[in-house]
C-alpha beads as a LAMMPS data file, in Angstrom:
LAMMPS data file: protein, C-alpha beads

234 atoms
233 bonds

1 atom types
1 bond types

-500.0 500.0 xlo xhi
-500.0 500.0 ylo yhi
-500.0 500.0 zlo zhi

Masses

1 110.0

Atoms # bond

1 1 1 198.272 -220.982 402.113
2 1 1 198.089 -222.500 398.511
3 1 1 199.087 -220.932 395.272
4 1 1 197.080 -221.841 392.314
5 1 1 198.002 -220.997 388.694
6 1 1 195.393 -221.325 386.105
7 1 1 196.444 -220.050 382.224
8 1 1 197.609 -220.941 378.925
9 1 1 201.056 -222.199 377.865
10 1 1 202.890 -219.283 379.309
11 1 1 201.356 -219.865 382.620
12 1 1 202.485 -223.465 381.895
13 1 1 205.900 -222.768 381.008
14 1 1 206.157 -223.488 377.561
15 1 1 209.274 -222.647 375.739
16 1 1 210.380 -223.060 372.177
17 1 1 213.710 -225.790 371.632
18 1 1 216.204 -223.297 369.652
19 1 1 217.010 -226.357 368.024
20 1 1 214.278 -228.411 366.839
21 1 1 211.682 -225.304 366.979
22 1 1 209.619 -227.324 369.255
23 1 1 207.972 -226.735 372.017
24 1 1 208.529 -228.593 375.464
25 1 1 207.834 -227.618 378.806
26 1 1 210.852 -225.393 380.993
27 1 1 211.668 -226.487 383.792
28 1 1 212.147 -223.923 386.121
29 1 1 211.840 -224.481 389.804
30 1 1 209.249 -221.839 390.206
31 1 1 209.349 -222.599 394.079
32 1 1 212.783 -220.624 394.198
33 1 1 212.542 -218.069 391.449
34 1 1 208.869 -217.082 393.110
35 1 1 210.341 -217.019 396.724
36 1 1 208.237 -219.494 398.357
37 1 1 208.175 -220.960 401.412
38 1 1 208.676 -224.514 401.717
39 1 1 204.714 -224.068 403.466
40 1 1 203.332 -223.021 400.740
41 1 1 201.587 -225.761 398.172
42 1 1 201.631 -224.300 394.577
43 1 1 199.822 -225.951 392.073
44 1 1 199.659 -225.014 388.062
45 1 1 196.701 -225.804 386.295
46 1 1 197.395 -224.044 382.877
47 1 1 197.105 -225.587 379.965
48 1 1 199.107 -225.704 376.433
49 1 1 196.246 -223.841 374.057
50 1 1 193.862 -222.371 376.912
51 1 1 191.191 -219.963 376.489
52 1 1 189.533 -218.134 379.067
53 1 1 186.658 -220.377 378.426
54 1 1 188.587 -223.592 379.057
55 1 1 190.174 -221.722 381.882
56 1 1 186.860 -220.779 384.197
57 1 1 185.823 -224.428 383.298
58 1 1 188.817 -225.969 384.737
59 1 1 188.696 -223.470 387.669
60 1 1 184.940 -224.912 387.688
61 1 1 186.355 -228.015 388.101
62 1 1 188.644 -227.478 390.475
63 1 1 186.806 -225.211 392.283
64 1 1 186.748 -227.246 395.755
65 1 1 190.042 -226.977 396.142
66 1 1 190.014 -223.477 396.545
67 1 1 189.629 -221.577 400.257
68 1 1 189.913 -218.400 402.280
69 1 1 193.747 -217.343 401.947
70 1 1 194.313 -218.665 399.007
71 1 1 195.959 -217.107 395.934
72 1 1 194.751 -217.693 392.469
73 1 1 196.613 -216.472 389.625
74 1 1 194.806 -215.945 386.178
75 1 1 196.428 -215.723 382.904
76 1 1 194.701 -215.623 379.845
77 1 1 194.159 -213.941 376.807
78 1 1 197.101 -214.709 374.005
79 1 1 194.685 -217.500 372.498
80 1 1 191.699 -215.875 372.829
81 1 1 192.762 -212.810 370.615
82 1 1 194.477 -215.704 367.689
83 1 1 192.844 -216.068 364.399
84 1 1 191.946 -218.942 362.460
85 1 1 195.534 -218.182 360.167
86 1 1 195.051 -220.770 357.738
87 1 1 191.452 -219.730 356.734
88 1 1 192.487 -215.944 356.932
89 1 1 194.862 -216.853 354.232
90 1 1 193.123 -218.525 351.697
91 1 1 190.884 -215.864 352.088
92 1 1 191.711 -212.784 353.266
93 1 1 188.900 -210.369 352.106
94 1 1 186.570 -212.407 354.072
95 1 1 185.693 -211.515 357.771
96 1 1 187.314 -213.900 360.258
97 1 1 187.141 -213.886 364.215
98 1 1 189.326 -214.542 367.040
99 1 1 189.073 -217.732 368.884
100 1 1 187.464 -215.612 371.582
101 1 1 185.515 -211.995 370.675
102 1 1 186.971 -209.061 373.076
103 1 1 183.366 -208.578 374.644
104 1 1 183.206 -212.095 375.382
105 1 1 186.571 -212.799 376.562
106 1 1 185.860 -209.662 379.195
107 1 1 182.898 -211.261 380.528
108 1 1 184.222 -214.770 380.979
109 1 1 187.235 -213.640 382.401
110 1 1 184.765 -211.529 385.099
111 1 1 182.831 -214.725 385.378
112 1 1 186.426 -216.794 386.240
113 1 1 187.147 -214.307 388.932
114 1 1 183.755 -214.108 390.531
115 1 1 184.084 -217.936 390.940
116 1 1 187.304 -217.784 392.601
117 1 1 186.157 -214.947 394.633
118 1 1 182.950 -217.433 395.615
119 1 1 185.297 -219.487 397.145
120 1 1 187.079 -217.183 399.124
121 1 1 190.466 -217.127 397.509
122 1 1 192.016 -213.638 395.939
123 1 1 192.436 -213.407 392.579
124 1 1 195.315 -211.515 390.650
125 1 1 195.187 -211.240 386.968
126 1 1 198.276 -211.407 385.029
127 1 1 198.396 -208.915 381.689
128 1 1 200.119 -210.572 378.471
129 1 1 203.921 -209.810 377.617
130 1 1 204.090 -208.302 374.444
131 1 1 204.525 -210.100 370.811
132 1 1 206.974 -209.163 368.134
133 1 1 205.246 -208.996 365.356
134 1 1 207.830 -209.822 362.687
135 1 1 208.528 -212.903 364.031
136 1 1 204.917 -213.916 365.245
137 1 1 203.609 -213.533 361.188
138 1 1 206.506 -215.530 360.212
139 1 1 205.693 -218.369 362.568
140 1 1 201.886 -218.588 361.713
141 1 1 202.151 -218.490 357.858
142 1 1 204.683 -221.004 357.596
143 1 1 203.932 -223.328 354.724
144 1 1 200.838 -220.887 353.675
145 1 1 200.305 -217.676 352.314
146 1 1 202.130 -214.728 354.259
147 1 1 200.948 -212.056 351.963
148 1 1 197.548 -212.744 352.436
149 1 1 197.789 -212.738 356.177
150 1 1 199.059 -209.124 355.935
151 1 1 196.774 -208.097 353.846
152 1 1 193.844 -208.959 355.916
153 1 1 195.451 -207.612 358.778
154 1 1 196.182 -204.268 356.985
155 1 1 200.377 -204.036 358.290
156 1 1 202.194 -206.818 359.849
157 1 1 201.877 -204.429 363.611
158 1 1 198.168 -204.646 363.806
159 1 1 198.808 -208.228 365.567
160 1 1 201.010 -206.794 368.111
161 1 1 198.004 -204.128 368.214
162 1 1 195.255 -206.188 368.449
163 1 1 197.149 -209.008 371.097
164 1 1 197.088 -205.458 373.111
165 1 1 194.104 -205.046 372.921
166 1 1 193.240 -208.149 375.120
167 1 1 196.340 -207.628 377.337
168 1 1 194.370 -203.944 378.221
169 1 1 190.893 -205.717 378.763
170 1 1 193.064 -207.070 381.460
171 1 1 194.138 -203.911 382.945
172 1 1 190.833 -202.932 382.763
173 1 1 189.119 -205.400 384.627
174 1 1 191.124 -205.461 387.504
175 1 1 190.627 -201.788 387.845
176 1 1 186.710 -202.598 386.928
177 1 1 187.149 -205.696 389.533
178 1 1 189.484 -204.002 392.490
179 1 1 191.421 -206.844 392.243
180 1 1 195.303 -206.770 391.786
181 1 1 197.267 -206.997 388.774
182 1 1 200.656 -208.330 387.966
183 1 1 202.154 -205.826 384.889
184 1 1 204.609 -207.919 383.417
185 1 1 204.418 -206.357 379.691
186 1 1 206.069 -203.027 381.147
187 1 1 208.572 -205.333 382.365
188 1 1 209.379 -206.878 379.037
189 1 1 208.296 -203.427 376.899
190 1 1 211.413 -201.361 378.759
191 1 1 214.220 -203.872 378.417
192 1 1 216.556 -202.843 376.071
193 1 1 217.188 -206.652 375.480
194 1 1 213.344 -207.936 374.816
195 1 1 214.041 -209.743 371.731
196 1 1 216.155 -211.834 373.961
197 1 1 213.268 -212.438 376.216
198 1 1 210.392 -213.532 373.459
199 1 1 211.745 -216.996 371.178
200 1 1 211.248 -216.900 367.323
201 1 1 207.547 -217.635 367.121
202 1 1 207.538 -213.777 369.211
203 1 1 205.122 -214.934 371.534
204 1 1 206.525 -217.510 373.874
205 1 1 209.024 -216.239 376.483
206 1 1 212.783 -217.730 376.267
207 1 1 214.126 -219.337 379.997
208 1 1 215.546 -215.751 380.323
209 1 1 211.877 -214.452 379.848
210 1 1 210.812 -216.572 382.005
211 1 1 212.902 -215.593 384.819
212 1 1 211.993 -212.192 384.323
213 1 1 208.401 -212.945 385.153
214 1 1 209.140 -214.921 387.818
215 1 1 210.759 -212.119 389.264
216 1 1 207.994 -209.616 388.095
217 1 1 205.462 -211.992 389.822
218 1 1 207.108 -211.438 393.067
219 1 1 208.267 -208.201 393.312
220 1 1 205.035 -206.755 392.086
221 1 1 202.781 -208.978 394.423
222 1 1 204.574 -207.849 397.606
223 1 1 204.043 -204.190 396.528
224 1 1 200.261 -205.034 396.008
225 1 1 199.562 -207.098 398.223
226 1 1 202.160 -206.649 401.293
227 1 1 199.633 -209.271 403.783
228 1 1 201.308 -211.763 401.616
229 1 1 205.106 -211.245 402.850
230 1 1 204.494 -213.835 405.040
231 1 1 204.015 -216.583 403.064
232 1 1 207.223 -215.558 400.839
233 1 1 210.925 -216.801 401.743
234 1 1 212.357 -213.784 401.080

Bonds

1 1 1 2
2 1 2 3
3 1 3 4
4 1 4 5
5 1 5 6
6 1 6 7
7 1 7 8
8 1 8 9
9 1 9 10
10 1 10 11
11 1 11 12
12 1 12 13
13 1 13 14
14 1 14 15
15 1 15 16
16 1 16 17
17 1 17 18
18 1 18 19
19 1 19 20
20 1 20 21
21 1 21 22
22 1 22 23
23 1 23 24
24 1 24 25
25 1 25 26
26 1 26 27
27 1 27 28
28 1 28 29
29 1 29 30
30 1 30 31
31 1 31 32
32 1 32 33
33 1 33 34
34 1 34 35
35 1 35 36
36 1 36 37
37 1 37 38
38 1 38 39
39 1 39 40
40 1 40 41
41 1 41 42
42 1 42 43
43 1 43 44
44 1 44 45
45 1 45 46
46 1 46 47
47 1 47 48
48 1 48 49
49 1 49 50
50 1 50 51
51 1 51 52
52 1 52 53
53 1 53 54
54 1 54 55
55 1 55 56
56 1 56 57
57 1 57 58
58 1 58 59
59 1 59 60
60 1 60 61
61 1 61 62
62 1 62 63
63 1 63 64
64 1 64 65
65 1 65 66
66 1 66 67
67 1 67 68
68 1 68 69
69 1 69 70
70 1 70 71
71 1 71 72
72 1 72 73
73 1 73 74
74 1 74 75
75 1 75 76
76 1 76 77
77 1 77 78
78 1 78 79
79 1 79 80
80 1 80 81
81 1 81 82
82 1 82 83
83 1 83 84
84 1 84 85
85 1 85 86
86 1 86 87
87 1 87 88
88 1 88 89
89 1 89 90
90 1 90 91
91 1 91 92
92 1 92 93
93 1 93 94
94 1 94 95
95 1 95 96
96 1 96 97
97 1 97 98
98 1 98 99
99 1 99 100
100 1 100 101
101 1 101 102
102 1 102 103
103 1 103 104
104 1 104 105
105 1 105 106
106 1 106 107
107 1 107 108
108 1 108 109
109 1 109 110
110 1 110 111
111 1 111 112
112 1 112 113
113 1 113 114
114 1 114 115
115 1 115 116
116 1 116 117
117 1 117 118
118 1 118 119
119 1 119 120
120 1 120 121
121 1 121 122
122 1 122 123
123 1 123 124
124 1 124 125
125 1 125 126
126 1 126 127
127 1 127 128
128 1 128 129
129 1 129 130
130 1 130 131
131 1 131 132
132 1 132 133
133 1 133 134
134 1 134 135
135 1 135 136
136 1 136 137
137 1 137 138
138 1 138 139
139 1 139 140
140 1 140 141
141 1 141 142
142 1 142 143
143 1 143 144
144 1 144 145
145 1 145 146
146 1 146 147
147 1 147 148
148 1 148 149
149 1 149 150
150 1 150 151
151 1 151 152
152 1 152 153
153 1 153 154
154 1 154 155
155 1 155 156
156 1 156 157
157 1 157 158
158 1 158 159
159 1 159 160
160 1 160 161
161 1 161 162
162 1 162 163
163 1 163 164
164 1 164 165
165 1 165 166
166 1 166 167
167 1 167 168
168 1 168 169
169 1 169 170
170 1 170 171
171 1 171 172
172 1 172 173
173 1 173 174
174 1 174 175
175 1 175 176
176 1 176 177
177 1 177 178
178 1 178 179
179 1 179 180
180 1 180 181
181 1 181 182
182 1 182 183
183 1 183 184
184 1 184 185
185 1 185 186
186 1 186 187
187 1 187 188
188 1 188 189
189 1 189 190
190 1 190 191
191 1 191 192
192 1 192 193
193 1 193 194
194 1 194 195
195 1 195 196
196 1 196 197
197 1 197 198
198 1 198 199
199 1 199 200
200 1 200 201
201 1 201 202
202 1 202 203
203 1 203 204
204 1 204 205
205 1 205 206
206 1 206 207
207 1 207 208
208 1 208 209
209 1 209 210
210 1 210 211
211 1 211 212
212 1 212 213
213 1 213 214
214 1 214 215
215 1 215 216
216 1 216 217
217 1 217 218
218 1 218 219
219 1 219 220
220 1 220 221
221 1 221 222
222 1 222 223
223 1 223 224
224 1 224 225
225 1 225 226
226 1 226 227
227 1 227 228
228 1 228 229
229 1 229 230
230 1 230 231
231 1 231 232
232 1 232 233
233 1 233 234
C-alpha cells in the first residue's frame, strides 16, 4: 500500500523559525509519528502556497501513480479562503475576493476526489486547524495598513470566521462524498494549550502542532477506517 499526501504548506510541514520569523520546512519523521510500517511507501506532494486548484492539477499529474489500496490524503483550503491583503488595504471599501470563491473551491475539491476515486485509491479529506485571529491580522498587515484590513473585514474574528467557513465545506463534502474525514480542528479547538500549537503568524502549526496532527491522523483513521490496521505499525 502507498500513502500519498497532496496539500498546502501544512500538509508540507511548514513551520515558522521563532527566531528569524521564517519559514523552513520541519522535519519530522512522519514515518514514526504516523505509525507506519516500514511496507508502506508514503509520498508528500503538497506544496508551500497550494490551492485546491493547483492541488487536483498536481493530483492530475500524478495521477498514474495512484492504484486500488491506496490512500490519498487531501488538504486544502487555508489559501483558498486568503485575500489579496495588500489591495484590501489600500482600499478597503472596495469588494475584494478570496484566492478561491467558496462555491468554487467546493466543486474543485469534489472534482480532486472524483479523480482519485477514478483511480481506485480512497480518499480522506483533512479539515483546517483553526487560526488565531489576533495574531493572523498582525502577520498580514505588516508594513501596511492594519486598520484598514479590519475595517473591511468588519472585527478582527471574521477571519477566523470566514477560514471556517472553508474548513466546514470540508466537513460537508465528505458527508456529501461518503468519504472519511480526519477532524483535526476539534483536536486543536479543545486544548487548553492551542496557542502553543499555532506559531505567531496564527496559522501555521508549531513542531508541537505538528505532532498533534500526526497523532490525530492516526488515531482518527483507524477509527474510520479499521481495514487499514494492517498497514499501521502499531
Amino acid at each position: 500500500m502507498n500513502l500519498f499526501i497532496f496539500g498546502d504548506s501544512i500538509g508540507q510541514g511548514i513551520v515558522q523559525n521563532t527566531v528569524s520569523q521564517r519559514y523552513e520546512i520541519l522535519k519530522l519523521n512522519l514515518q514514526k509519528l504516523l505509525g507506519l510500517s516500514q511496507s508502506v511507501s508514503y509520498t508528500n506532494f503538497s506544496m508551500l502556497g497550494s490551492t485546491i486548484a493547483r492541488g487536483l492539477s498536481t493530483i492530475e499529474k500524478h495521477a498514474d501513480k495512484l492504484s486500488e489500496n491506496d490512500l490519498v490524503l487531501l488538504e486544502f483550503g487555508g489559501n483558498d479562503c486568503n485575500f489579496p491583503w495588500k489591495e484590501v488595504a489600500n482600499a478597503p471599501e472596495m469588494e475584494h475576493k478570496p484566492k478561491t470563491s467558496l462555491e468554487s473551491f467546493v466543486k474543485t475539491y469534489q472534482s480532486a476526489v472524483g479523480k482519485i476515486q477514478k483511480s481506485g485509491a480512497k480518499p480522506i479529506l483533512m479539515n483546517l486547524p483553526p487560526l488565531i485571529a489576533k495574531r493572523f491580522l498582525n502577520w498580514v498587515s505588516a508594513g501596511i495598513n492594519a486598520e484598514n484590513i479590519t475595517k473591511f473585514l468588519g472585527d478582527a474574528e471574521m477571519i477566523y470566521r470566514w477560514q471556517e467557513l472553508y474548513s466546514l465545506a470540508v466537513v460537508k463534502l465528505a458527508k456529501m462524498l461518503s468519504v472519511p474525514l480526519i477532524d483535526i480542528r476539534s483536536e486543536f479547538l479543545c486544548r487548553q494549550d492551542m496557542l502553543d500549537l499555532l506559531g505567531s503568524d496564527g496559522m501555521h502549526p508549531t513542531r508541537k502542532g505538528y505532532e498533534l496532527i500526526a497523532k490525530t491522523v492516526y488515531d482518527q483513521l483507524a477509527f474510520l477506517s479499521p481495514g487499514v490496521l494492517s498497514c499501521f505499525s502499531g
